[in-house]
C-alpha distance (Angstrom), angle and dihedral (degrees) to the residues before:
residue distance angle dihedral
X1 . . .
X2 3.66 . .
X3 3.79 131.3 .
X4 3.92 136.2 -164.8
X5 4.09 96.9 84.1
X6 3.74 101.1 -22.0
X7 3.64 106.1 105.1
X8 3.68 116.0 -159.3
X9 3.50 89.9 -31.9
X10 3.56 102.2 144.1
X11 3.84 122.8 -156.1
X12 3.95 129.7 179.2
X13 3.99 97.6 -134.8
X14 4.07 134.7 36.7
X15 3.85 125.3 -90.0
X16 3.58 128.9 -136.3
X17 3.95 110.2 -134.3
X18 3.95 106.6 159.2
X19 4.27 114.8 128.3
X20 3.58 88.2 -86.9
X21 3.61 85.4 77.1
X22 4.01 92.0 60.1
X23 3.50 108.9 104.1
X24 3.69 113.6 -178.6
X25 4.18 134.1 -167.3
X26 3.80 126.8 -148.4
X27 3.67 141.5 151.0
X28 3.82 116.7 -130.5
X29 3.79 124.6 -155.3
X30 3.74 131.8 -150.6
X31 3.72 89.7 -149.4
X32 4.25 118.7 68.0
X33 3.71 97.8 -113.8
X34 3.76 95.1 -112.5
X35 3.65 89.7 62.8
X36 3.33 95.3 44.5
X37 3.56 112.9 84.8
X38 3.74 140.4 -102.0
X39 3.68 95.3 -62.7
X40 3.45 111.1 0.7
X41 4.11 132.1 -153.9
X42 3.53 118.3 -123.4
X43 3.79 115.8 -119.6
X44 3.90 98.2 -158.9
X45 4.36 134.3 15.8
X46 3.93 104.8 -137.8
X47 3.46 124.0 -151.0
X48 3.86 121.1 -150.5
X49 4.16 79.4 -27.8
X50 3.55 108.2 -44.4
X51 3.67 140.0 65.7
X52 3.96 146.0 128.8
X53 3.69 138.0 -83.5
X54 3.77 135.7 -154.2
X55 3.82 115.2 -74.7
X56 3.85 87.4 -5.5
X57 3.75 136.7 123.4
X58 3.95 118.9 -65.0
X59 3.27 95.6 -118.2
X60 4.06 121.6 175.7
X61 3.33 118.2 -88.4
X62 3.87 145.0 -147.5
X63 3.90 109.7 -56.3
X64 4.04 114.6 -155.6
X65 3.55 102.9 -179.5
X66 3.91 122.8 -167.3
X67 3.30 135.0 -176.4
X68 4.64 117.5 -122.0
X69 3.51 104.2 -102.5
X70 3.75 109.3 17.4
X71 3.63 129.6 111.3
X72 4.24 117.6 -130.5
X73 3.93 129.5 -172.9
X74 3.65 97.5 -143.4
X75 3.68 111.9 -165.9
X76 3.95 116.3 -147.3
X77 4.01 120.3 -160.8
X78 3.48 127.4 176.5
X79 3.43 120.5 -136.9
X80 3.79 101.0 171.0
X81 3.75 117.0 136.2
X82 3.80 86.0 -147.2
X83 3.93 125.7 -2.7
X84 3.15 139.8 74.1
X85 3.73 132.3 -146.2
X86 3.62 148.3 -140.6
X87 3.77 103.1 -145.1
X88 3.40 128.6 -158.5
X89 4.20 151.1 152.5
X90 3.73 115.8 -143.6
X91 3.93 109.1 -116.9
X92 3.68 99.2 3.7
X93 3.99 137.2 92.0
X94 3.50 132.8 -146.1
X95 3.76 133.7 -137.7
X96 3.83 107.7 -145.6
X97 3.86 110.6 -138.6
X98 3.58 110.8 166.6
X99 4.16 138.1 13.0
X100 3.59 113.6 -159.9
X101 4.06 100.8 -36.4
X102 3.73 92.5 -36.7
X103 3.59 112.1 107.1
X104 3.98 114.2 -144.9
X105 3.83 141.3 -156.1
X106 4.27 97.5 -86.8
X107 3.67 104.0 -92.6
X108 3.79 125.0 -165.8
X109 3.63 120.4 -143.4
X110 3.81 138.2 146.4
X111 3.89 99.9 -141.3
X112 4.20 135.5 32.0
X113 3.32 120.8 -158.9
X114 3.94 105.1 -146.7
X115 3.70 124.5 -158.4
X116 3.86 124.1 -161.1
X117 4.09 110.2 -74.0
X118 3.47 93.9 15.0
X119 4.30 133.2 131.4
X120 3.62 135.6 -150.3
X121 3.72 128.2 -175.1
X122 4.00 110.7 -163.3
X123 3.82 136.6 169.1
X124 3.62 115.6 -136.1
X125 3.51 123.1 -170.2
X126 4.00 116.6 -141.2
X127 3.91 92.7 -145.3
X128 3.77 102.5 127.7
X129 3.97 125.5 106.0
X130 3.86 102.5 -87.2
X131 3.61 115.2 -86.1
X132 4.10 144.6 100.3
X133 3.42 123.7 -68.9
X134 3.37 128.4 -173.4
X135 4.21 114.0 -113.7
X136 4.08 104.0 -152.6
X137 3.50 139.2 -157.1
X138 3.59 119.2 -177.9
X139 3.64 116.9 -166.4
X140 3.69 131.1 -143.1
X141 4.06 91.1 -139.0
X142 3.13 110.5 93.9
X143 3.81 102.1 20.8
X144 3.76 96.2 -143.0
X145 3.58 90.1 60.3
X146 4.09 116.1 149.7
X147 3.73 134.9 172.7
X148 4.05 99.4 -117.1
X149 3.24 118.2 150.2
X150 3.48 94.4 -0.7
X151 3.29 105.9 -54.8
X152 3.74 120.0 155.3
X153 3.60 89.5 7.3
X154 3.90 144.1 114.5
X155 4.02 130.7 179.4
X156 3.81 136.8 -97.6
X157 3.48 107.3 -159.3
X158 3.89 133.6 -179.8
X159 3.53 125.6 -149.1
X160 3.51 107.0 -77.2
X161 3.30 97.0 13.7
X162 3.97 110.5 143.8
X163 3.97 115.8 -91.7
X164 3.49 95.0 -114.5
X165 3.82 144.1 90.3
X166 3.77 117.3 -74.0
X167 3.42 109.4 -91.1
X168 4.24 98.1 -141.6
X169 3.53 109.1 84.2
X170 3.58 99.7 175.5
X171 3.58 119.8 88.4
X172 3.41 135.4 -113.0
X173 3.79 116.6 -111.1
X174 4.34 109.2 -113.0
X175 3.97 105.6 -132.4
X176 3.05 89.6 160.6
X177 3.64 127.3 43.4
X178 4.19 131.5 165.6
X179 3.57 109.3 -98.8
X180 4.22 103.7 -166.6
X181 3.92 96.0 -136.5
X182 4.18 86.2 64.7
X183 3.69 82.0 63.5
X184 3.92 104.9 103.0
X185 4.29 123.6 174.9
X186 4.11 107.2 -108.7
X187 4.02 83.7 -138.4
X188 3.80 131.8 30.0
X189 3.54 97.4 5.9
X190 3.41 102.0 177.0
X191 4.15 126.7 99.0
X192 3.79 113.2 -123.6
X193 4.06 120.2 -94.4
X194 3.84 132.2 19.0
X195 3.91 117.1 -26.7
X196 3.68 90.8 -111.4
X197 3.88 131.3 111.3
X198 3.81 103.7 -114.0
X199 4.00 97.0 15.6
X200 3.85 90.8 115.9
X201 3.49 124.7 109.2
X202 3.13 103.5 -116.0
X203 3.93 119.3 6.8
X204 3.77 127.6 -161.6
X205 3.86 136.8 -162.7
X206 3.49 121.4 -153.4
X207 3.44 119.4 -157.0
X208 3.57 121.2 -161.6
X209 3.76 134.3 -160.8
X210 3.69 153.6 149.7
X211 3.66 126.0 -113.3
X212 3.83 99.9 -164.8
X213 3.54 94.9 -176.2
X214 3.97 95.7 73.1
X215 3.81 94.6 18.6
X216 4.05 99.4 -114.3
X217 3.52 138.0 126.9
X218 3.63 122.7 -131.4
X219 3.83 144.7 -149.9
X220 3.44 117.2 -148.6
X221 4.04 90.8 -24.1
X222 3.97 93.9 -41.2
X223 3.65 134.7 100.0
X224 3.97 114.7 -139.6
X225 4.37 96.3 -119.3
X226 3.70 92.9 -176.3
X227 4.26 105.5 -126.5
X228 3.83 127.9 -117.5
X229 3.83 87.2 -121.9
X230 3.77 122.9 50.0
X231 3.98 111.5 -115.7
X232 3.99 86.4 -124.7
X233 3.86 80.5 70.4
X234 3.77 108.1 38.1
X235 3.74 78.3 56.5
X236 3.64 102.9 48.5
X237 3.93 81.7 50.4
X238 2.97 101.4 56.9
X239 3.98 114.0 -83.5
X240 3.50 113.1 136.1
X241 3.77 122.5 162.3
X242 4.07 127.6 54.3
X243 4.07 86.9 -99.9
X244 3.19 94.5 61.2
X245 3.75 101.3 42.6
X246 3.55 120.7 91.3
X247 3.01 130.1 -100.7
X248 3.52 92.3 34.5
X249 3.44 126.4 -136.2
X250 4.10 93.3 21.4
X251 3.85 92.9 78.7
X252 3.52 116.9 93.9
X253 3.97 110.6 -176.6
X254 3.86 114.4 -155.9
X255 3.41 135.7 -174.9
X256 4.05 130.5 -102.5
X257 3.71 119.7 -97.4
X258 3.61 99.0 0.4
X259 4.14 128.8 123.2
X260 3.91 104.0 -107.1
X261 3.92 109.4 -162.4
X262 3.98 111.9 -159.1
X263 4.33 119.8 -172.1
X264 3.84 112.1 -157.4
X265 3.85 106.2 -169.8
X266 3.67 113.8 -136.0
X267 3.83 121.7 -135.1
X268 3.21 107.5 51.0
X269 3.96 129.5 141.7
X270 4.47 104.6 -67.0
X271 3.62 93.5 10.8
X272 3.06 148.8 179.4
X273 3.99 80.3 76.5
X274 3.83 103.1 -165.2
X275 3.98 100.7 -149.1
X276 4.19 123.9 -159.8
X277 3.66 118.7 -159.2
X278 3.61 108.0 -156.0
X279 3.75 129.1 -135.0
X280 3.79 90.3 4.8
X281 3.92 140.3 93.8
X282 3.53 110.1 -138.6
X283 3.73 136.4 -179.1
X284 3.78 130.5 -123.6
X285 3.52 100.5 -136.3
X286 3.70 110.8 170.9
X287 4.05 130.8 -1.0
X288 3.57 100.8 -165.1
X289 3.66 120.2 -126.7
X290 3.79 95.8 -84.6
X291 3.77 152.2 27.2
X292 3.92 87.5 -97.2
X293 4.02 94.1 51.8
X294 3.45 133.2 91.7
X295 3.56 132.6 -85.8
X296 3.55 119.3 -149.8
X297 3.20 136.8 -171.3
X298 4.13 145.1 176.4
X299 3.91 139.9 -123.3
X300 3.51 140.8 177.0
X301 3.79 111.5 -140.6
X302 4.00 95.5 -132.4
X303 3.87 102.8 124.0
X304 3.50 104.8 77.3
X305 3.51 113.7 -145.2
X306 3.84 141.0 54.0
X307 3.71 126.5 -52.3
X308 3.73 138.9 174.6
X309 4.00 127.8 -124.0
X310 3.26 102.4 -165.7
X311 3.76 136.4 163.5
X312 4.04 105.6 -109.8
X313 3.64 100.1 -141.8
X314 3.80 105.2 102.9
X315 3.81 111.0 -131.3
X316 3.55 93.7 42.7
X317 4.04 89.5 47.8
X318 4.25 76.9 48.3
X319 3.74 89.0 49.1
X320 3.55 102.7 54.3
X321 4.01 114.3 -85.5
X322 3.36 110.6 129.1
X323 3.72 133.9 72.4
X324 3.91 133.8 -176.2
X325 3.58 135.4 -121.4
X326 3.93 123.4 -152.3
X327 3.66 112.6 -157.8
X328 4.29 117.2 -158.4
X329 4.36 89.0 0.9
X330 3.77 85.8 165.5
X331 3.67 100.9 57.2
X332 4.48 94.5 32.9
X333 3.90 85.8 78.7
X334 3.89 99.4 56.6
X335 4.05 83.3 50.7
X336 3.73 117.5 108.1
X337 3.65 118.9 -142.6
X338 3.84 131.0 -126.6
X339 4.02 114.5 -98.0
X340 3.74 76.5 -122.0
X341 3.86 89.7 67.8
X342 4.17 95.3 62.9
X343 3.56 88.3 50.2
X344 3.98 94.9 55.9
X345 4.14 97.0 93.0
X346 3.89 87.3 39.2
X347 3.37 96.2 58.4
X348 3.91 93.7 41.6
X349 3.53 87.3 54.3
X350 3.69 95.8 42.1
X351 4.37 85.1 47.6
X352 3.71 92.4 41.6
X353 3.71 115.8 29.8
X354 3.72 94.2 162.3
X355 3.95 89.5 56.5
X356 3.38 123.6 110.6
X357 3.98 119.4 -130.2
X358 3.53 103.3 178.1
């Protein structure tokens, strides 16, 4: 048996989960984002902080180094501001564990395609004859991406493997790819309320557009303007109803201890828009048939208090497309906070006295 987020998920040999197993995706830009323009293309995919870029330097790149015979949970995050990425290792499968906190049934696949904010637990097993191989992440930006000379690429390599670049440059054919709606919880399984389309409590739609003329998405005709104050405080002074939370028209106020449904409709301009609800576990309930259906997906309203759902690529997050919803706002005033709470900006002053608060 193993512990540390792994259930009762019993495996015959032991894992190695140290941070050398954290392998992290970016994309790096040669231009400060500011500068940049509206939605800028990255010029390079970085792996666990280095990587290549077209017609540029060979510089080293990311070592993962394993050990023939052993078992490792390696845990993937992207951190890209934009991409996403088909990731793979040449010649070995991987045993996904774990998506975002949520433990699943093991599932066995030989490429994950990662979208920005997102986490994967897998197990690889280091059972190939020792040598490099090439770890890949393709990216979605630009669409002709490749892995030449490097590029969008890292290194698996075995104990006494030679220090050098693997020498196959071809890549392995994907037969068998991760497909999301295989993804099932290893405990309570089921989404909340009746297995019926509509059967929630309360069900929402959320429309999403562009409105090209002042560069900003919107949600149901309104741009998320983030506020001054943060809606935690309007409501703990006082603010109560959707008019008078700002910003107005991006605060949706739901009940406690009901089953919200919420429709995101696929196809839209930049998608696919991978959103993250905060503070809540929700359930992917349907997918739709196609990129241009809805996804839906299923809440129960019992973390009082307000949180963001918010598409997790940057400059659309920067250009308006997220909105918040703030479950039980008439009952989070009368709550008392922890002494723990008055010493948060204390203590992150005290932690970071070089940081900037204002």
């Amino acid at each position: 048996m193993v512990s540390g987020g792994l259930s009762s998920f019993t495996i015959p040999l032991i894992l190695t989960d140290t941070y050398d197993t954290v392998i992290t995706l970016a994309d790096w830009y040669h231009v400060p984002a500011p500068e940049a323009g509206l939605i800028p293309r990255p010029d390079a995919t970085l792996i666990n902080g280095k990587g290549r870029y077209t017609d540029g330097p060979t510089s080293p790149l990311a070592v993962i180094s394993v050990v023939s015979g052993q078992r490792y949970r390696f845990r993937l995050v992207s951190i890209s501001c934009d991409p996403n990425y088909i990731f793979s290792i040449d010649g070995h499968t991987m045993t996904i564990i774990e998506v975002d906190g949520i433990n699943i049934q093991p599932l066995k696949v030989d490429s994950i395609q990662i979208f920005a904010g997102q986490r994967y637990s897998f197990v690889l097993n280091a059972s190939q004859p020792i040598d490099n191989y090439w770890i890949r992440a393709k990216p979605n930006i630009p669409a002709n991406a490749t892995f030449d000379g490097g590029v969008n690429s890292a290194i698996l390599r075995y104990l006494d493997a030679p220090n050098t670049d693997p020498q196959n440059t071809t890549q392995p054919p994907t037969l068998n790819p991760l497909h999301e709606t295989n993804l099932h919880p290893l405990i309570n399984p089921s989404a909340p309320g009746i297995p019926t389309p509509g059967a929630a409590d309360l069900t929402l739609n959320l429309n999403i557009k562009v409105d090209s003329s002042k560069g900003q998405f919107t949600i149901n005709g309104v741009p998320f303007i983030p506020p001054t104050v943060p809606v935690l405080l309007q409501i703990m002074s006082g603010a109560k109803t959707p008019q008078q939370l700002l910003p107005p028209g991006s605060v949706y106020s739901l009940p406690r201890n009901k089953v919200v449904e919420v429709s995101v409709p696929g196809g839209s301009i930049g998608a696919p828009h991978p959103f993250h609800l905060h503070g809540v576990r929700r359930d992917v309930v349907s997918t739709g048939d196609s990129p241009s259906d809805n996804v839906t997906i299923r809440f129960t309203t019992d973390s009082p208090g307000p949180w963001i759902f918010h598409c997790h690529i940057d400059w659309h997050l920067d250009h308006g497309l997220a909105i918040v919803f703030a479950e039980d706002v008439a009952d989070i005033a009368q709550f008392e906070p922890a002494p723990s709470w008055d010493a948060l900006c204390p203590n992150f002053i005290i932690g970071n006295p070089d940081g900037d608060l204002n």
